[in-house]
C-alpha positions in Angstrom: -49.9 143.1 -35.4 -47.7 140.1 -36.1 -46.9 138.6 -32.6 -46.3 135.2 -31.3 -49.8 134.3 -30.3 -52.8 134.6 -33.0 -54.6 132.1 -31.0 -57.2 134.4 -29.7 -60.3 135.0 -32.4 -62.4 137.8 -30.6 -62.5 139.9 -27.4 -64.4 142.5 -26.2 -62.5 146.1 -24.7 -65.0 149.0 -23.4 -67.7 147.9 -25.4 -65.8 148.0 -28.4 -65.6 144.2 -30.4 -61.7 143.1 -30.8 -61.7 140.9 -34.0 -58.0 138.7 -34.8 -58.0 139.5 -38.9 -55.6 136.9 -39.1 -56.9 134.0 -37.6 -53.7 132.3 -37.0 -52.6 130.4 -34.3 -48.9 129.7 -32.8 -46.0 131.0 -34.8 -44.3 128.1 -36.4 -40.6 127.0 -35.2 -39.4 126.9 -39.5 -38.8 130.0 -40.5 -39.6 129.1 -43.9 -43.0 128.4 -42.8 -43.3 131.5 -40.6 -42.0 133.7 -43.2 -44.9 132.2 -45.9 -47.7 133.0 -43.1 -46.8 136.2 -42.4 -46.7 137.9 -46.4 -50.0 135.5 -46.4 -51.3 137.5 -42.8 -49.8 140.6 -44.4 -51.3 140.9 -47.7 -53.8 138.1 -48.4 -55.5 137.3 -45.2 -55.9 141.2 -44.9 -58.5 141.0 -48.5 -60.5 138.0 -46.7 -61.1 139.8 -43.3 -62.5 142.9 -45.4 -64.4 141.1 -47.5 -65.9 139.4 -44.7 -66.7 142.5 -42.7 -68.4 143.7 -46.2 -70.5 140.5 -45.7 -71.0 140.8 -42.4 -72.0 144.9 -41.9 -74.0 147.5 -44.1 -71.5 149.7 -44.0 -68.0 148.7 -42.1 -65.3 151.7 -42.2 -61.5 151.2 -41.6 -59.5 153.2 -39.2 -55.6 152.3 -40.1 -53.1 153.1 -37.4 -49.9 152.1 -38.5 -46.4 153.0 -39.9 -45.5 150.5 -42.9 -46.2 152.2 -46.3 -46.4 148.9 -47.7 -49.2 147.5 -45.7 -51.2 150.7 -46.1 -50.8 150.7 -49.8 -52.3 147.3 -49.6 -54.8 148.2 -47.6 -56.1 151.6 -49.1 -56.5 149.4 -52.3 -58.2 146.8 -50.6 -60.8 148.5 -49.3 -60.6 151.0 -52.6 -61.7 147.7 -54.2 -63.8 146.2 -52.3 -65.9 149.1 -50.9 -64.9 149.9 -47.8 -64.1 152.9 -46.6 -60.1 153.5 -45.5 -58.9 156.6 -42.8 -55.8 156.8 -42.2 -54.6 157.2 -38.4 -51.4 159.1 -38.6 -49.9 159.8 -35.4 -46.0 160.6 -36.6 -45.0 162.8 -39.8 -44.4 159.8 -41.9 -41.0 161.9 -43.4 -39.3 162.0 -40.0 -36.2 159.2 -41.2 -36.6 160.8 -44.4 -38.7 161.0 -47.3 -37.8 158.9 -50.0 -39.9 158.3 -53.3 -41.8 155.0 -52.0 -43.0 157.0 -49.3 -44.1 160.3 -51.1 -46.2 157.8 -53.5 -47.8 155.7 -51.1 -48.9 159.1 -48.9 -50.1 160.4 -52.0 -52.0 157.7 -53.1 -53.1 157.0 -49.8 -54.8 160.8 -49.9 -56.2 160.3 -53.0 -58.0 157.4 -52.6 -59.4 157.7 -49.1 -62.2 160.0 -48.3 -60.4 161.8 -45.0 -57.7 161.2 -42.9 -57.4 161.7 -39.0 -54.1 163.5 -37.5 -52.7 163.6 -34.1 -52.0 167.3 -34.5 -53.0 170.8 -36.4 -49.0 170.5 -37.6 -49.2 167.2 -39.1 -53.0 167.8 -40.9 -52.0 171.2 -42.2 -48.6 169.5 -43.1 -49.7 166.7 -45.2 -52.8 168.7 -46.0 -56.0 166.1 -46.8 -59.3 168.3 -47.6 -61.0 166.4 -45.1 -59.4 166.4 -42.0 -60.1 165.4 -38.3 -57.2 165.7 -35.7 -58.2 164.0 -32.5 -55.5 164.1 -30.0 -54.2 161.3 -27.7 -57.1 160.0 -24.9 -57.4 158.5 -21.8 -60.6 156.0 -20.6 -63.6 157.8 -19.4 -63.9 155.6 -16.4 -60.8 157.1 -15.6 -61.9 160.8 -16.0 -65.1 160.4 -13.1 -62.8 161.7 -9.9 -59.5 162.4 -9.4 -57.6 159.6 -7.8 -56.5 160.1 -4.2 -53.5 161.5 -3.1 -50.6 158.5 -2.0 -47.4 160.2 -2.1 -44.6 159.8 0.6 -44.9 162.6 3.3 -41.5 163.0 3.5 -40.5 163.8 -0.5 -41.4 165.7 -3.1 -42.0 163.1 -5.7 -41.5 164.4 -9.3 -42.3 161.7 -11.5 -41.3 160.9 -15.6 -42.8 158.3 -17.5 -42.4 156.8 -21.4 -39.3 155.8 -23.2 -36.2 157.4 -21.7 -35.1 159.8 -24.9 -33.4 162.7 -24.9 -34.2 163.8 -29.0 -38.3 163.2 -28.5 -38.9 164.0 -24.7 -36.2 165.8 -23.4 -34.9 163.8 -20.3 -31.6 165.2 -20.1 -32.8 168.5 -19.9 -34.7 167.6 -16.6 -31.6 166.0 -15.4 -30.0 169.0 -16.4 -32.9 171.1 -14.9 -32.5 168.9 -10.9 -29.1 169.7 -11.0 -29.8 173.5 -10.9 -32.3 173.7 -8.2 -31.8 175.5 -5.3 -29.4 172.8 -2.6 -31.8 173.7 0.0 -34.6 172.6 -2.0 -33.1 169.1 -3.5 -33.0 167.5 -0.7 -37.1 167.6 -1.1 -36.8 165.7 -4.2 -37.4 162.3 -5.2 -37.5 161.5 -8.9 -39.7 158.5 -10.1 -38.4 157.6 -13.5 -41.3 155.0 -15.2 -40.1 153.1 -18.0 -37.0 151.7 -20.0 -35.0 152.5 -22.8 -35.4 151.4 -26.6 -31.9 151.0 -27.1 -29.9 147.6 -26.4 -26.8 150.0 -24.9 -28.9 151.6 -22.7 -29.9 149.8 -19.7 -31.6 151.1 -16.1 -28.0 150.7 -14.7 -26.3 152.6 -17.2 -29.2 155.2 -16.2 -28.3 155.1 -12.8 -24.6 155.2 -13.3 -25.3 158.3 -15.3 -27.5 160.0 -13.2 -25.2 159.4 -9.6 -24.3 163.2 -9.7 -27.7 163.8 -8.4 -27.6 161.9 -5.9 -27.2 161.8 -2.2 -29.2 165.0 -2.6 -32.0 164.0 -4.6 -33.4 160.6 -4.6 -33.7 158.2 -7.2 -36.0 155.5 -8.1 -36.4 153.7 -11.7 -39.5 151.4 -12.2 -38.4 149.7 -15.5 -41.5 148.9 -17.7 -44.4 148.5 -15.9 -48.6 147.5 -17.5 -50.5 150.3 -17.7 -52.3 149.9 -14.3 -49.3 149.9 -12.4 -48.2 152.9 -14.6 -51.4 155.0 -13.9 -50.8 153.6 -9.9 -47.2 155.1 -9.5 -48.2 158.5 -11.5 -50.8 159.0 -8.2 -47.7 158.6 -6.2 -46.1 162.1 -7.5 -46.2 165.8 -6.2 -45.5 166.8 -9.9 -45.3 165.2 -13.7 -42.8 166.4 -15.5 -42.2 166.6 -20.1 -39.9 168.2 -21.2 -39.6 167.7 -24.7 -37.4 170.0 -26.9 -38.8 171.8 -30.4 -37.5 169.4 -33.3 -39.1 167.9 -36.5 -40.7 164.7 -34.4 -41.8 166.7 -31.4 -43.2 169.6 -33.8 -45.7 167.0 -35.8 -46.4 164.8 -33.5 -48.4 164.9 -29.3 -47.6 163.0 -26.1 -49.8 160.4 -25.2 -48.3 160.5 -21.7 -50.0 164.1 -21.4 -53.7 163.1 -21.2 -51.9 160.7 -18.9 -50.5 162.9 -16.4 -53.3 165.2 -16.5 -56.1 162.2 -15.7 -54.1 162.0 -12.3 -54.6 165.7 -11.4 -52.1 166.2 -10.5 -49.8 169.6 -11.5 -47.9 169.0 -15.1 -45.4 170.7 -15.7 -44.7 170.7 -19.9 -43.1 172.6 -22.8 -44.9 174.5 -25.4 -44.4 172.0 -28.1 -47.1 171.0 -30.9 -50.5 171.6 -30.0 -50.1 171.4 -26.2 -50.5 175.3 -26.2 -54.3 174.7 -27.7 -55.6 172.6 -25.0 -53.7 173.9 -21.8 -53.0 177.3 -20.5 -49.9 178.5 -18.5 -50.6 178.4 -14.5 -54.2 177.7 -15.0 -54.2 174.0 -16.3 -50.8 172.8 -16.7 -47.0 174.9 -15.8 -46.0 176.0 -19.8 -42.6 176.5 -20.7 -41.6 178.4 -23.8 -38.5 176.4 -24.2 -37.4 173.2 -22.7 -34.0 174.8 -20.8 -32.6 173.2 -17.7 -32.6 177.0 -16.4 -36.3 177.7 -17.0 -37.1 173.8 -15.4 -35.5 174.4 -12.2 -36.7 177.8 -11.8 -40.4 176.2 -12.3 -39.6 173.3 -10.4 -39.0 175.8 -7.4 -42.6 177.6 -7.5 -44.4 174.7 -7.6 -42.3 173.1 -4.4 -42.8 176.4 -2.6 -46.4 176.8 -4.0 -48.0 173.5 -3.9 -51.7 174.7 -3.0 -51.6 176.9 -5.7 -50.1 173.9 -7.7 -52.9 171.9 -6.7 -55.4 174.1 -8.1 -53.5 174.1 -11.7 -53.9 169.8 -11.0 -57.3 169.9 -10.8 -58.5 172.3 -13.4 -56.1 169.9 -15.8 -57.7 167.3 -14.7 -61.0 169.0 -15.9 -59.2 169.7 -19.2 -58.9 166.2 -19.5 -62.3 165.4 -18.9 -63.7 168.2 -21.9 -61.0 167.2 -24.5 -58.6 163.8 -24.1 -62.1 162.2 -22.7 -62.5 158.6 -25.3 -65.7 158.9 -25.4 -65.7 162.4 -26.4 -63.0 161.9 -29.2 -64.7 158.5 -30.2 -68.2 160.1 -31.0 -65.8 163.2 -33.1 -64.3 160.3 -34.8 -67.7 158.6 -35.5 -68.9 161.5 -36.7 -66.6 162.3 -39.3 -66.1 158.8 -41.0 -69.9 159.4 -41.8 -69.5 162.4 -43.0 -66.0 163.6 -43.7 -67.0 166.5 -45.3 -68.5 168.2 -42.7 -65.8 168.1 -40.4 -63.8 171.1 -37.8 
């Protein structure tokens, strides 16, 4: 990634070795001079680091995750050239803004000259259709996955929580505003809802969210978090009753997975989801997670209800999601699936 600080060379992250390609330093204050060592990171410096890997290891494989067409192009043909073997990471349909020529080449080429490619979802791999193919859903860390965490909610609320990018097109948070609004008054004075995270957009600001949301409230409580680091993300999840998604059926939601699922579901506690993607493949409806055919503020509420005036039974659903998580959005499980199929693409489910 280009960010402001290349000045750290190697690290090590669960066992796995962290290696800066570029081995830059601070960004310059001349944009001429920072515009020169980026196309240089970009392109050139990319060559060098794989040839020095090919030096270096027997046999070093590439796992791309990333959304320029350019630099992937580059790369495929690096490692084309050099020897190296290139997958492809795709984690969003790379025609969602459109497809364009540029981009129908590059994902062509990009198929043709790498020997598999790995996919967030059955949609996306049977969409863009590479012979071999691996899809290898979002995961949480194992050490996570060894005991549920225990339970710190506030006694005295029922705390429904929503984390990620506030967005109403990809997950659906009007609709569980929408959905609060309808549940029963005697209920919604129960409620609190935890809302972890931020906006992308400039015009969109935590205030603005609160101004927007004031016809919840006094009935329902409201707290917003702002971006938090991933600790104090998984910290606040343990504080909630129930985790909620609601993300509606559209072209980005259809191709692509929440990585906030595997999330919720390492907490144990009950989620409560839409049947979008390939969420439906992993979970089942009041066993591991609460399903909902579509994401309608009527359906929500009604759902919100049982689990408020069901919570043991809610419980349950937690933990055998939890469980779910452990069998399938494990790391290390998806890490030795991944593995496997860069040495032997062929063989692949």
């Amino acid at each position: 990634m280009y960010t402001h600080d290349y000045s750290w060379q190697e690290t090590v992250i669960n066992n796995v070795i962290y290696i800066n390609s570029l081995k830059g330093r601070l960004r310059s204050r001349f944009r001429f001079i920072r515009g020169l060592t980026y196309y240089w990171q970009i392109y050139i410096a990319t060559w060098c680091f794989i040839l020095s890997l090919k030096k270096e290891y027997l046999h070093p494989i590439c796992v791309h995750i990333g959304d320029s067409d350019v630099i992937r192009l580059n790369l495929v043909l690096a490692c084309r050239i050099l020897g190296v073997d290139y997958f492809a990471n795709i984690l969003e349909h790379p025609f969602r803004a459109g497809k364009g020529a540029r981009k129908a080449f590059i994902s062509k080429v990009t198929s043709l000259l790498s020997p598999g490619t790995i996919y967030i979802s059955h949609g996306l791999k049977n969409e863009l259709g590479h012979q071999h193919g691996l899809v290898v859903p979002p995961t949480v860390e194992a050490e996570r996955l060894l005991r549920i965490p225990g339970q710190q909610a506030d006694s005295r609320k029922f705390t429904i929580g929503y984390c990620g990018t506030i967005s109403n097109y990809k997950d659906g948070f009007d609709i569980l505003v929408g959905a609060l609004q309808l549940v029963r008054d005697d209920l919604k004075s129960q409620i609190k809802l935890l809302i972890i995270g931020d906006s992308n957009r400039k015009d969109q600001t935590i205030k603005s969210f609160e101004q927007e949301l004031s016809g919840l409230q006094p009935e329902i409580e409201l707290q917003f978090t702002g971006r938090l680091e991933n600790d104090e993300v998984m910290k606040h999840l343990q504080v909630c009753q129930l985790l909620v998604l609601t993300r509606p059926e559209n072209f980005q939601t259809r191709y692509g997975f929440p990585s906030k699922l595997p999330e919720y579901l390492s907490t144990g506690r009950p989620v409560l989801v839409t049947r979008v993607s390939d969420i439906p493949l992993y979970l089942e409806n009041g066993i591991s997670a609460y399903l909902l055919d579509a994401a309608s503020p009527v359906s929500v509420a009604r759902t919100i209800e049982h689990i408020i005036q069901n919570y043991a039974e809610a419980c349950e659903v937690g933990v055998r999601g939890f469980e779910v998580a452990q069998k399938v959005f494990n790391n290390q499980v998806q890490g030795k699936r991944v593995l496997e199929f860069c040495r032997n693409p062929q063989g692949a489910l």
